[in-house]
SEZA-608992 format. One record per residue: residue in three letters; x, y, z of N, C-alpha, C in turn. Coordinates in steps of 0.001 Angstrom, whole numbers. Layout:
<nodes>
Ala:X:Y:Z:X:Y:Z:X:Y:Z
...
</nodes>
This chain:
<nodes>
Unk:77976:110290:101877:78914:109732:102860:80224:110532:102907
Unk:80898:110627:102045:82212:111374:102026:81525:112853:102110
Unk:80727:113744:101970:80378:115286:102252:80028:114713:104029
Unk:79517:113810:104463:79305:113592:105896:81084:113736:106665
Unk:81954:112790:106055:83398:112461:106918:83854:113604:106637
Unk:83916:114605:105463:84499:115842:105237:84305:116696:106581
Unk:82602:117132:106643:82506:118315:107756:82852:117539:109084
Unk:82987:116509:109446:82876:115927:110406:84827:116123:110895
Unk:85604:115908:109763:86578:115563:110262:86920:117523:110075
Unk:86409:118323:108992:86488:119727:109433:86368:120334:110871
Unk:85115:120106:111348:84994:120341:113006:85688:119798:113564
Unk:86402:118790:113790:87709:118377:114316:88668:118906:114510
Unk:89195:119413:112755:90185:120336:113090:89995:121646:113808
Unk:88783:122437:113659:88452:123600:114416:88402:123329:115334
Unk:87817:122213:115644:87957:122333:117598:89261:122473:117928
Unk:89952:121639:117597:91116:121484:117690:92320:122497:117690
Unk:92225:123338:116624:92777:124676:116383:92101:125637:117463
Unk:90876:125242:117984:90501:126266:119058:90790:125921:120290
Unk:91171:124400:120714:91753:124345:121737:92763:124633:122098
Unk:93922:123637:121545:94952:124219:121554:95709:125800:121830
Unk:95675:126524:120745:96311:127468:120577:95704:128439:122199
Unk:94756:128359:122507:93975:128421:123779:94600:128162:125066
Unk:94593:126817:124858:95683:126111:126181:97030:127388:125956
Unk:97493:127323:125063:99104:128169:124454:99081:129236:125162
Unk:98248:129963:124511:98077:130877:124869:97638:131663:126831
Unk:97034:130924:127298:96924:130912:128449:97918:130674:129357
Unk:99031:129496:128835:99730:129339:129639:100660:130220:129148
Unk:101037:130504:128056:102052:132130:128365:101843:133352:128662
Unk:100551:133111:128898:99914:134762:129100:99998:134635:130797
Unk:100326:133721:131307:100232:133426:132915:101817:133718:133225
Unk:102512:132953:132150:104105:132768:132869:104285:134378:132647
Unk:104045:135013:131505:104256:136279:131208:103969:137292:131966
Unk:102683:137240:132531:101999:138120:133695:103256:138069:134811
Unk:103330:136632:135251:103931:136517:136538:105414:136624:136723
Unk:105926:136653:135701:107725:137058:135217:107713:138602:135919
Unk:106903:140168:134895:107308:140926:135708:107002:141121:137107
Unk:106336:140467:137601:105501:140640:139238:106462:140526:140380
Unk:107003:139161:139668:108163:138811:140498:109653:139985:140791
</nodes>
């Protein structure tokens, strides 16, 4: 039971760490693009 909630709440955090920083990243890589354009 507890080796089950361990990986379970592990993949959590990875998703998590892979979403995020994702979203982040995208949205400054957009404002950034479009700063020098302007």
């Amino acid at each position: 039971m507890p080796l089950s909630q361990t990986g379970s709440y592990t993949t959590q955090i990875q998703h998590n760490h892979i979403l995020m920083p994702t979203s982040q990243t995208w949205s400054y890589t957009r404002t950034y693009i479009k700063n020098p354009m302007s």
